[in-house]
ZAMIVO-992239 format. One record per atom (N, C-alpha, C, O): residue in three letters; x, y negated, z. Coordinates in steps of 0.1 Angstrom, whole numbers, plus 5000, padded with zeros to 4 digits. Layout:
BEGIN
ALAXYZ/...
% end
This chain:
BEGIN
UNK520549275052/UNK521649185056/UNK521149115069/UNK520349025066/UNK521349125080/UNK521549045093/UNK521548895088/UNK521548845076/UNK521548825102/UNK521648675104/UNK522948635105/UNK523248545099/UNK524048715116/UNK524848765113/UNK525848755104/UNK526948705104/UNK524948815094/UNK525848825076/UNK525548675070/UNK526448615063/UNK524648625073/UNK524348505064/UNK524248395073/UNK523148345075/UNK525548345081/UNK525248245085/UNK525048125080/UNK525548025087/UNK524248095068/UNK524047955065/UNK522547945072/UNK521947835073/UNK522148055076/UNK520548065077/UNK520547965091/UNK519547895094/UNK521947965100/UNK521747935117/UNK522647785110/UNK522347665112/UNK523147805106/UNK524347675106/UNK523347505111/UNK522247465108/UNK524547435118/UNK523547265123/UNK522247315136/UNK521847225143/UNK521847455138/UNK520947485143/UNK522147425158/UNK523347445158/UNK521347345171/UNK522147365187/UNK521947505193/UNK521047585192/UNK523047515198/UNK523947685207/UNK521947675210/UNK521147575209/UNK521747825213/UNK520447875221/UNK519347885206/UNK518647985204/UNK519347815201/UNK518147775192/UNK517247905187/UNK516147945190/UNK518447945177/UNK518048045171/UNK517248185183/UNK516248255180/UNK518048195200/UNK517848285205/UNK516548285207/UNK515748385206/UNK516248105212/UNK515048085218/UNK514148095208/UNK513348185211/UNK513948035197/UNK512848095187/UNK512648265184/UNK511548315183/UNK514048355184/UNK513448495180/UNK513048585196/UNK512148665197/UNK513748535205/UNK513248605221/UNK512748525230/UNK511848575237/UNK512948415232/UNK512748345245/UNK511548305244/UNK510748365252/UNK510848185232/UNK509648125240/UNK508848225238/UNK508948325231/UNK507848185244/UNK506448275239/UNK505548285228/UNK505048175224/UNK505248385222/UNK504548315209/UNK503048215205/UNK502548175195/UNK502948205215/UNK501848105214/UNK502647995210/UNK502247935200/UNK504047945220/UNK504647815219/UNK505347815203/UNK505347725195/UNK505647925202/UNK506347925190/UNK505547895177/UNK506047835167/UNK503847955178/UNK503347975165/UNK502747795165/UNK502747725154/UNK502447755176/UNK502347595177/UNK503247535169/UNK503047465159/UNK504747585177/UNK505747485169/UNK505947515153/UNK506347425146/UNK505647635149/UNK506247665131/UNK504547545124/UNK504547465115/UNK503447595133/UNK502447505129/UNK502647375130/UNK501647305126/UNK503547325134/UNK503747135135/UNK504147125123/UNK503647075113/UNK505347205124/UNK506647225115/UNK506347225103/UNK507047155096/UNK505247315095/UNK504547375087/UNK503647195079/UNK503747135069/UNK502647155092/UNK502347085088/UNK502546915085/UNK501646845081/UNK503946885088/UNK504846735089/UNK505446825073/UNK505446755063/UNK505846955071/UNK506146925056/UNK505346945042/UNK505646935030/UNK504046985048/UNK502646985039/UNK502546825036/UNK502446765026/UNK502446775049/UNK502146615045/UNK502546545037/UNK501946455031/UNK504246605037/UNK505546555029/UNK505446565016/UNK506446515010/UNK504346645009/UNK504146744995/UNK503446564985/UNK502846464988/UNK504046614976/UNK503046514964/UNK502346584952/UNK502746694947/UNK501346514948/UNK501046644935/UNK502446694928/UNK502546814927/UNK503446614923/UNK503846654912/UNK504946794919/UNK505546854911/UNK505046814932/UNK505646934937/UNK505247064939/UNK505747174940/UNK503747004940/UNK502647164936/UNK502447154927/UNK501947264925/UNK502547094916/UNK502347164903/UNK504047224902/UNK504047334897/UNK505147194904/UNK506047224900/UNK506547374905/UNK507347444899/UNK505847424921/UNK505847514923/UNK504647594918/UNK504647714923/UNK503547554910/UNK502647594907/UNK502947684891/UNK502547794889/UNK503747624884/UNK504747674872/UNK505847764875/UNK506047844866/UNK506647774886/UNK507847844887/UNK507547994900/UNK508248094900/UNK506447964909/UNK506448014921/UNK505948174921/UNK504848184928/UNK506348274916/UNK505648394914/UNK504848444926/UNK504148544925/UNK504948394937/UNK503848424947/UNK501948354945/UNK500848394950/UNK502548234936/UNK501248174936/UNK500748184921/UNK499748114918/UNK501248254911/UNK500648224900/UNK499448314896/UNK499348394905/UNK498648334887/UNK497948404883/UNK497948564882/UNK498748614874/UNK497248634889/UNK497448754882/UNK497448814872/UNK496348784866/UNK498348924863/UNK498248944854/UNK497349034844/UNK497749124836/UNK496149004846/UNK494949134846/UNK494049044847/UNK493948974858/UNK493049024835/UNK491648984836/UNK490849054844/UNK490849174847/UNK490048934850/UNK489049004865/UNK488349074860/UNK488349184864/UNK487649054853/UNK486249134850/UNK487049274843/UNK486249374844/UNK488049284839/UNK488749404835/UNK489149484848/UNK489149604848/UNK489449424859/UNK490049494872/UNK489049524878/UNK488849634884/UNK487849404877/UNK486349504885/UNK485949634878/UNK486149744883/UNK485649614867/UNK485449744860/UNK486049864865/UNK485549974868/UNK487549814867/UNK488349964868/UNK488250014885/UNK488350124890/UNK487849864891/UNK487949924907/UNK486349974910/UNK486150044919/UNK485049914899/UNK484150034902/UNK483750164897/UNK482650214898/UNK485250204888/UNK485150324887/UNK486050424899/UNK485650524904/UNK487050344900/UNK487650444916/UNK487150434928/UNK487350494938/UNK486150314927/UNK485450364939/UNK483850424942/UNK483150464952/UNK483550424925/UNK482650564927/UNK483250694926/UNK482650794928/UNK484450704922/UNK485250864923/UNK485250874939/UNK485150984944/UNK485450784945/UNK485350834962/UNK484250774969/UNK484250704980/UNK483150814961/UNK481850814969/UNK481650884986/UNK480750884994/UNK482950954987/UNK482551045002/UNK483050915011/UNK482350895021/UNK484250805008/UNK485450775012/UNK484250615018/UNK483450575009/UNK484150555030/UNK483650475032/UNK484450345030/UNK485450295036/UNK483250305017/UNK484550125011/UNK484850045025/UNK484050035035/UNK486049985024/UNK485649875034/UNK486849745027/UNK487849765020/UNK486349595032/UNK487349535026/UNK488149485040/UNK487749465051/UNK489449475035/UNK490249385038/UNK490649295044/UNK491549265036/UNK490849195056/UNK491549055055/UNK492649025047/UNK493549115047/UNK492948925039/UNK494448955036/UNK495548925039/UNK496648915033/UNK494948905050/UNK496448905064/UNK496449005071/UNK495349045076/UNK497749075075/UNK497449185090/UNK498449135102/UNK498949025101/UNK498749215111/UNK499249175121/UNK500549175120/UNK500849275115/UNK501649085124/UNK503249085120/UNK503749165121/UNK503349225131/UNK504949255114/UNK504749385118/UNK504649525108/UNK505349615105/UNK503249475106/UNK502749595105/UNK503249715090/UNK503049835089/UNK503849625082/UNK504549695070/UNK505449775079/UNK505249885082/UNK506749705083/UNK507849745089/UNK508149825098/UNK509049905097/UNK507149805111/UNK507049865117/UNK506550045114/UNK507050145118/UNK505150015103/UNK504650175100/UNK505450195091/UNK506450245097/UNK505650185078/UNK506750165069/UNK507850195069/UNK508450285063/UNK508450095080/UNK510050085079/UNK510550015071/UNK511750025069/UNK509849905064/UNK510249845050/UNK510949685056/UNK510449615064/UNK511949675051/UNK512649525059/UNK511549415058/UNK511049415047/UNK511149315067/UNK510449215071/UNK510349125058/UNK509349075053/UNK512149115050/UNK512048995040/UNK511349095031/UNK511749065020/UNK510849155031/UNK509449235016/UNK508749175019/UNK507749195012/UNK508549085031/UNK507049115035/UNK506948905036/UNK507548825042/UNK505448885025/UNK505648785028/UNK504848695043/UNK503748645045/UNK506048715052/UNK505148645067/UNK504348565065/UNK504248515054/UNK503548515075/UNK502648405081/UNK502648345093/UNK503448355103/UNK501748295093/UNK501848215107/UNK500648265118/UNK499848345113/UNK500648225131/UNK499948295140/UNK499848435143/UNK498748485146/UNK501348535140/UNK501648605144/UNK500748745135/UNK500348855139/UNK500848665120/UNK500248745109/UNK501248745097/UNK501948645095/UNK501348855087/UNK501848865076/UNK500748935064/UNK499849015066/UNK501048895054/UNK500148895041/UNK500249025036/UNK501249075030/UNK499149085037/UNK499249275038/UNK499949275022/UNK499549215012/UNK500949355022/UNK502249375012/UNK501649545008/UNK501849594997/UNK500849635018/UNK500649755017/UNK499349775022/UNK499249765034/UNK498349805017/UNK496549875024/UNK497049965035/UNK496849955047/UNK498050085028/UNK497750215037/UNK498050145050/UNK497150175058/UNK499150065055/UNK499550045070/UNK498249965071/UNK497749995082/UNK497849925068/UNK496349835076/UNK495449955081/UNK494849985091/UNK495550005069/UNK494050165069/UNK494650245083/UNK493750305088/UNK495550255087/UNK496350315098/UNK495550285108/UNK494650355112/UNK495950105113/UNK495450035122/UNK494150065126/UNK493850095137/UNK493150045113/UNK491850095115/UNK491350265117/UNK490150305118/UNK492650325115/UNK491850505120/UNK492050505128/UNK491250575134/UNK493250435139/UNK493750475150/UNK492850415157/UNK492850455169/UNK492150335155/UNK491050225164/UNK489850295162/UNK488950255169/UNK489450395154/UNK487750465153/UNK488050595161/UNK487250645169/UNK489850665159/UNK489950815164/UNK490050805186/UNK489650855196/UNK490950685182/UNK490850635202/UNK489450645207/UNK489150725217/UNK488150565199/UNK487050585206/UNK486150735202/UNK485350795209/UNK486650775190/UNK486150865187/UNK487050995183/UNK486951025171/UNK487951075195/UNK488551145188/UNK488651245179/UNK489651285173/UNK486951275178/UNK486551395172/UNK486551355155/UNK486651445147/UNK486351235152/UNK485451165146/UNK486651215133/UNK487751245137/UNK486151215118/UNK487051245108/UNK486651125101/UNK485451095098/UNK488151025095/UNK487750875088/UNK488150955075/UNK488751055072/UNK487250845069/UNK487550835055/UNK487250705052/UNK486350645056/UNK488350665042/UNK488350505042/UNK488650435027/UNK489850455025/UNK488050375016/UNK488850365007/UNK488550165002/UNK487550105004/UNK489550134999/UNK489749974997/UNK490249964981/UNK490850064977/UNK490149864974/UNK490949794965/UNK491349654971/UNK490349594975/UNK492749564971/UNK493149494976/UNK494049474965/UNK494349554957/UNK494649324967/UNK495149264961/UNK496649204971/UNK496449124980/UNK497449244970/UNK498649274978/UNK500049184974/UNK500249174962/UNK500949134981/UNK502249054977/UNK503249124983/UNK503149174994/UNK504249114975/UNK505849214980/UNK506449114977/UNK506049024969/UNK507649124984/UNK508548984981/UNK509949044975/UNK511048984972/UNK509649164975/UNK511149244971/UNK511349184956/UNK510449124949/UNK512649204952/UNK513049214937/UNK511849284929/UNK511449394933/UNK511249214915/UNK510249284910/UNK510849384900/UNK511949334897/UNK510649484895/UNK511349584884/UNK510849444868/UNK510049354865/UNK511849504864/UNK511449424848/UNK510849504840/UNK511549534831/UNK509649554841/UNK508649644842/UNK507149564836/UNK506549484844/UNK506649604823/UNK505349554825/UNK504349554832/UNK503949664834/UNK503549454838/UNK502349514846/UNK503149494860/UNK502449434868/UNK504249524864/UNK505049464878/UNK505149334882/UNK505749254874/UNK504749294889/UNK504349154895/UNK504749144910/UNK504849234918/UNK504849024913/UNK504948974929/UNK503649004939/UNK503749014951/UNK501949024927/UNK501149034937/UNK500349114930/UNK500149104918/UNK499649194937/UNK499249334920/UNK497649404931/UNK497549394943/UNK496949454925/UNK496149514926/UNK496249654932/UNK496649734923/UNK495949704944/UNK496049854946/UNK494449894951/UNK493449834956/UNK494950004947/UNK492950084952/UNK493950184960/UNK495050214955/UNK493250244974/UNK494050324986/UNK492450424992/UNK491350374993/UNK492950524994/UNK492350595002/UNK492650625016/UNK493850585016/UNK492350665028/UNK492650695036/UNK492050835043/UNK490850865040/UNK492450875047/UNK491951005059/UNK492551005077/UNK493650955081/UNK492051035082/UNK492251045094/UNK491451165105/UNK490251175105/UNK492351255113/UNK491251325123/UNK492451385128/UNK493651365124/UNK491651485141/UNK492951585149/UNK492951685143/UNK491851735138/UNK494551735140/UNK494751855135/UNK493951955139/UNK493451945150/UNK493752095129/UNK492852215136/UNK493352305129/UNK494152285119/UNK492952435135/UNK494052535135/UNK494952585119/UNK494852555108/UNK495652665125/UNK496552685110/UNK496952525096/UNK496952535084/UNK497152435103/UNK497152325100/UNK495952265087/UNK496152185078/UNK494752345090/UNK493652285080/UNK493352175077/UNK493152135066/UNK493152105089/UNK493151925085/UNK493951855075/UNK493551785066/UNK495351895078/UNK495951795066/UNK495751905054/UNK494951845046/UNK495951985051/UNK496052085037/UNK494752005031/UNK494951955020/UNK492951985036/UNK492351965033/UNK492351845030/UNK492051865018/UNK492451745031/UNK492451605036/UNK493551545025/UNK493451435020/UNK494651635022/UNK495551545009/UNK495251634992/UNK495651604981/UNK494451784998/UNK494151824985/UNK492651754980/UNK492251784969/UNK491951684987/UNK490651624987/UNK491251474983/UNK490751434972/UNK492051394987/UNK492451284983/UNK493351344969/UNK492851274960/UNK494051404964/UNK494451464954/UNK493151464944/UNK493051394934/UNK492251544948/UNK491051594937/UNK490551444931/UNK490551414919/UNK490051324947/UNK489551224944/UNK490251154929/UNK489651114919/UNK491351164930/UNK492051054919/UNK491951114911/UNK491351044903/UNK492351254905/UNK492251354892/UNK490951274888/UNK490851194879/UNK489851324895/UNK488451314893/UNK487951114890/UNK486851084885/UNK488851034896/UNK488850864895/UNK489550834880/UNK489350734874/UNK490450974875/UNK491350904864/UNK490050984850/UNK489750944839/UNK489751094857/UNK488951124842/UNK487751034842/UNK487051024832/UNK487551004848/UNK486250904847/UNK486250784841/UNK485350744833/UNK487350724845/UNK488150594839/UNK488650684818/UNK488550624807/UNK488850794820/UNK488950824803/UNK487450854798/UNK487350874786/UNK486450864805/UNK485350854800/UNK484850684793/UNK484150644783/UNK485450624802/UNK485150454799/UNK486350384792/UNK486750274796/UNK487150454778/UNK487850354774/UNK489550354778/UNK490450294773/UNK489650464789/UNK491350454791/UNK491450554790/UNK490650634793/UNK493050594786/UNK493650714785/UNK494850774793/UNK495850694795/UNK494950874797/UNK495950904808/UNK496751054802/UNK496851154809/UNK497251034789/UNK498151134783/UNK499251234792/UNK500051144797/UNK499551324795/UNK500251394798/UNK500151354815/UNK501151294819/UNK499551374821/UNK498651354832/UNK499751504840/UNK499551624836/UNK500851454850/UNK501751554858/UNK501251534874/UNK501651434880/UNK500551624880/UNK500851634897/UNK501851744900/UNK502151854896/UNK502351654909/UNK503851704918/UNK503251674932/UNK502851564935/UNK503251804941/UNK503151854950/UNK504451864962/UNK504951964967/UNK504751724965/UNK506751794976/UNK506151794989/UNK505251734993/UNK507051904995/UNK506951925009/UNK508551955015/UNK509352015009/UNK508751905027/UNK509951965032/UNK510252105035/UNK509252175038/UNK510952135034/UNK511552275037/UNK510752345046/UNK510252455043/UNK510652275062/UNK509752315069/UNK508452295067/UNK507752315077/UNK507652255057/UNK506152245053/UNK506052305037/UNK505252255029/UNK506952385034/UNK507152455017/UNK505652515017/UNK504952475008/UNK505252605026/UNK504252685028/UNK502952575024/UNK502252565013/UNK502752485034/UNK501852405036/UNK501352325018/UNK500152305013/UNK502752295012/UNK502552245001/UNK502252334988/UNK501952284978/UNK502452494992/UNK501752544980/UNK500352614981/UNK499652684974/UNK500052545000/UNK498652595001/UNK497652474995/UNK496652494989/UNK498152344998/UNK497652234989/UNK497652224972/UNK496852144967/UNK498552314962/UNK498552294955/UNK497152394953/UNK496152364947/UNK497552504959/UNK495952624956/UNK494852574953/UNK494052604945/UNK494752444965/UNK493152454972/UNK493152294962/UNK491952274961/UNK493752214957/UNK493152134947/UNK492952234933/UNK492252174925/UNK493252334929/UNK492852414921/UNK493052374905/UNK492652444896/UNK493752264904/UNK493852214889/UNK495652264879/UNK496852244881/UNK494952324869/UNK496152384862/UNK497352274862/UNK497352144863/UNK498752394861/UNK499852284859/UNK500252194872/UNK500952104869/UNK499952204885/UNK500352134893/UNK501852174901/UNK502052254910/UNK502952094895/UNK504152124897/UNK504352124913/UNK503552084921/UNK505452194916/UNK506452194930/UNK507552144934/UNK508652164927/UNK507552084942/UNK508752014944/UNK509552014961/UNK508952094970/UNK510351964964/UNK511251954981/UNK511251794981/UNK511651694974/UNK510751814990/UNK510551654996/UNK511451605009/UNK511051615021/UNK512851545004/UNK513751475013/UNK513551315020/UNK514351275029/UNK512351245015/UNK511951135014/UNK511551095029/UNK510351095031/UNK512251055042/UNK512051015054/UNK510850905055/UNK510550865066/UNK510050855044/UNK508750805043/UNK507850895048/UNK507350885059/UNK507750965042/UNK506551095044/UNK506551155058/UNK507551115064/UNK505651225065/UNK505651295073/UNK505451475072/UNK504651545078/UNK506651515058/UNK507051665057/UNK506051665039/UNK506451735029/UNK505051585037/UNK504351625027/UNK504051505020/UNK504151395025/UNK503751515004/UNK504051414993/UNK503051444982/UNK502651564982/UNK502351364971/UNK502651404961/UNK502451274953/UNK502451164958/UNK502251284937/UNK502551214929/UNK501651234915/UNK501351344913/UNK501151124905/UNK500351164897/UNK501151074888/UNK501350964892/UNK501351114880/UNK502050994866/UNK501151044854/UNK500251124856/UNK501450984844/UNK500650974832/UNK501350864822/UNK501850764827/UNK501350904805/UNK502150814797/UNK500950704796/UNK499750694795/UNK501950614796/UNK501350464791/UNK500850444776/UNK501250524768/UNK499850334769/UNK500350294758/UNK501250264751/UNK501350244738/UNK502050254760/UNK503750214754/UNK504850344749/UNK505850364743/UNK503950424754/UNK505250564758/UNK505750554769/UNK506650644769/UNK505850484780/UNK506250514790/UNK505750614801/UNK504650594805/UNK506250694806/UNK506150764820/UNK505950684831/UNK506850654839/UNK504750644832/UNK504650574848/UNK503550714861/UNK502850814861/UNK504350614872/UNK504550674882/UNK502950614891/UNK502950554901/UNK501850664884/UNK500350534887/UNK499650524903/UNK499150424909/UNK499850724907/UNK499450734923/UNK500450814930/UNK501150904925/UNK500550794944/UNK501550814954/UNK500850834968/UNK500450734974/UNK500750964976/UNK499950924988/UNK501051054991/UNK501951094983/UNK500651105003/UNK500651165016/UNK500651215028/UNK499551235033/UNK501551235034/UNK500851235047/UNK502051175059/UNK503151215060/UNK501451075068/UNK502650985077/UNK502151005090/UNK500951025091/UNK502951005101/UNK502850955114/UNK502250885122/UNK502150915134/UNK501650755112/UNK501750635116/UNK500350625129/UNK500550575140/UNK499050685125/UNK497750685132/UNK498650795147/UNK498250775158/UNK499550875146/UNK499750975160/UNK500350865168/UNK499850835179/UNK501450795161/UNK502050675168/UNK501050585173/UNK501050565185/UNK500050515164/UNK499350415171/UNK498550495186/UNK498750475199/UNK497750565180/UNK496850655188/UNK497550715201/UNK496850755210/UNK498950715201/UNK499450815209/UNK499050945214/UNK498950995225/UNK498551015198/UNK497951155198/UNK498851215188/UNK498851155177/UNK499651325190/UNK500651345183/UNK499951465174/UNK500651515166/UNK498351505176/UNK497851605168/UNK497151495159/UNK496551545149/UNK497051325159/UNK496051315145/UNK497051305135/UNK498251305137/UNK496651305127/UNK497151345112/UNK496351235104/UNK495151215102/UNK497451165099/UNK496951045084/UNK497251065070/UNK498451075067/UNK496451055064/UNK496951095048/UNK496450925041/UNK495550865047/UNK496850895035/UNK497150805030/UNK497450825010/UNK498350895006/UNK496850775005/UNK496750754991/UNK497050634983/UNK496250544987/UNK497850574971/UNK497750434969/UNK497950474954/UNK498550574953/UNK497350414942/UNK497150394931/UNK497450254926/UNK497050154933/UNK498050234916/UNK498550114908/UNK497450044901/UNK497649984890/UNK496350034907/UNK495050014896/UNK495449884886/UNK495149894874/UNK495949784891/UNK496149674881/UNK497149754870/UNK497149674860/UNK497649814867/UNK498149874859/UNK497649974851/UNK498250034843/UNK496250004854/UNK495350074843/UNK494849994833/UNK495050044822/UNK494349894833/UNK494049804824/UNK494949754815/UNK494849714803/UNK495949764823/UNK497449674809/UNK498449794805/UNK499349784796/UNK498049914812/UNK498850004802/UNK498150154796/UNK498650254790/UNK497050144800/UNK496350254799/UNK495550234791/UNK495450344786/UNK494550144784/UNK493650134781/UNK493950154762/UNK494850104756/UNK492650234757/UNK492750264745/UNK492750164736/UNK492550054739/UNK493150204725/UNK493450104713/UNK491650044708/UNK490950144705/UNK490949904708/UNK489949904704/UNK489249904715/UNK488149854713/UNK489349964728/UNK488149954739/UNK488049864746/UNK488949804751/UNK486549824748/UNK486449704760/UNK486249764774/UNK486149694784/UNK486349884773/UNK485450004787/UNK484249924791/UNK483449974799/
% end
């Protein structure tokens, strides 16, 4: 919905206002002025208003997952990608950058100030940084993997384990395509293998991942490509699918597994996007991208009786 649509958002504002804040001044002047702005109503705050948003405010409350339960599980996926070089985080990225790589509307994304927003997604950060190693080093093949702790501002599902601010562990890949399209085929059946091989490890320690489905989609024009990826991860039972999903860039897949509950969840989701040819302005690199629900292994996966 536009500004537009909701004019209570401009209303009392004087003619120009609105223009001059979203086009006219510069952002230096602007991030000054939200920072005055920002700070005359911090001053304005009393305890009993932070506590009151400290009780109601789902951006700021607790996560739902004991720590020492989430380290556990993030150092088992990130010895499953022992090839994948850890790196952490800021947890701010540049304004933007959901939306822009994404496509995801701005209000998901919770903004900041100084021309930063609160990374809502790893993979668009992990972008930022292949497209910044492949510029100096075109040759060079990334591999990148993080656990981060992330905020969406969208409507949350009424879904256990679904929260405003949740835990993801991400892989990344990066390099220039090479011939008969081997780079990506390799690169999302190797991030594929990684997780298979991250989830049985985690059932060695205490969790269980019952009826464990990969779904392989590709577009019509990459059908071929998607059942040479299913080959070359080589693990029985890996379904086929058509991939219509204008997220992706032609290729997809998917790993679910039943919950303690009985439910069907949907735990990892990667692919392959655009986003590193767009930054890079090399329309041969290729990004694969991987994201896993890790905070959701501990609260729905985990066996009856285990501490892992």
């Amino acid at each position: 919905m536009s500004v537009s649509e909701r004019t209570w958002i401009t209303a009392g504002l004087p003619s120009g206002a609105y223009e001059a804040l979203t086009r006219e001044l510069p952002a230096s002047r602007l991030w000054s002025l939200l920072l005055e702005v920002v700070d005359a109503r911090a001053a304005a705050r009393r305890p009993a208003s932070l506590m009151e948003q400290w009780d109601r405010d789902r951006f700021v409350g607790l996560a739902a997952v004991d720590q020492r339960a989430q380290l556990e599980v993030d150092r088992h996926l990130l010895d499953a990608a022992s090839a994948f070089e850890s790196i952490e985080l800021s947890p701010v990225a540049p304004l933007g950058v959901c939306s822009s790589m994404g496509r995801a509307s701005q209000n998901k994304v919770l903004s900041a100030l100084r021309g930063t927003e609160v990374v809502a997604d790893p993979t668009n950060v992990m972008a930022l940084e292949c497209a910044r190693r492949l510029r100096r080093d075109p040759q060079a093949v990334v591999r990148l993997a993080t656990s981060h702790r992330c905020v969406r501002a969208q409507e949350i599902p009424k879904v256990r384990g679904f929260t405003a601010h949740f835990r993801m562990f991400c892989l990344a890949g990066a390099g220039v395509e090479r011939g008969n399209h081997a780079f990506v085929v390799g690169a999302i059946a190797e991030q594929i293998s990684v997780m298979i091989d991250a989830l049985e490890r985690l059932e060695r320690h205490g969790f269980a991942f019952p009826e464990k489905r990969i779904t392989v989609l590709a577009s019509e024009a990459k059908a071929a490509l998607g059942d040479r990826i299913a080959e070359k991860v080589g693990r029985p039972r890996i379904a086929r699918g058509v991939l219509d999903h204008q997220y992706y860039d032609g290729l997809r897949f998917q790993i679910a597994a039943r919950s303690t509950d009985g439910v069907d969840v949907p735990l990892i989701d990667g692919g392959a996007f655009d986003w590193v040819a767009r930054l890079a302005s090399n329309n041969k690199a290729v990004f694969i991208a991987t994201g896993a629900g890790s905070q959701l292994v501990p609260l729905l996966f985990r066996q009856s009786g285990s501490d892992s």
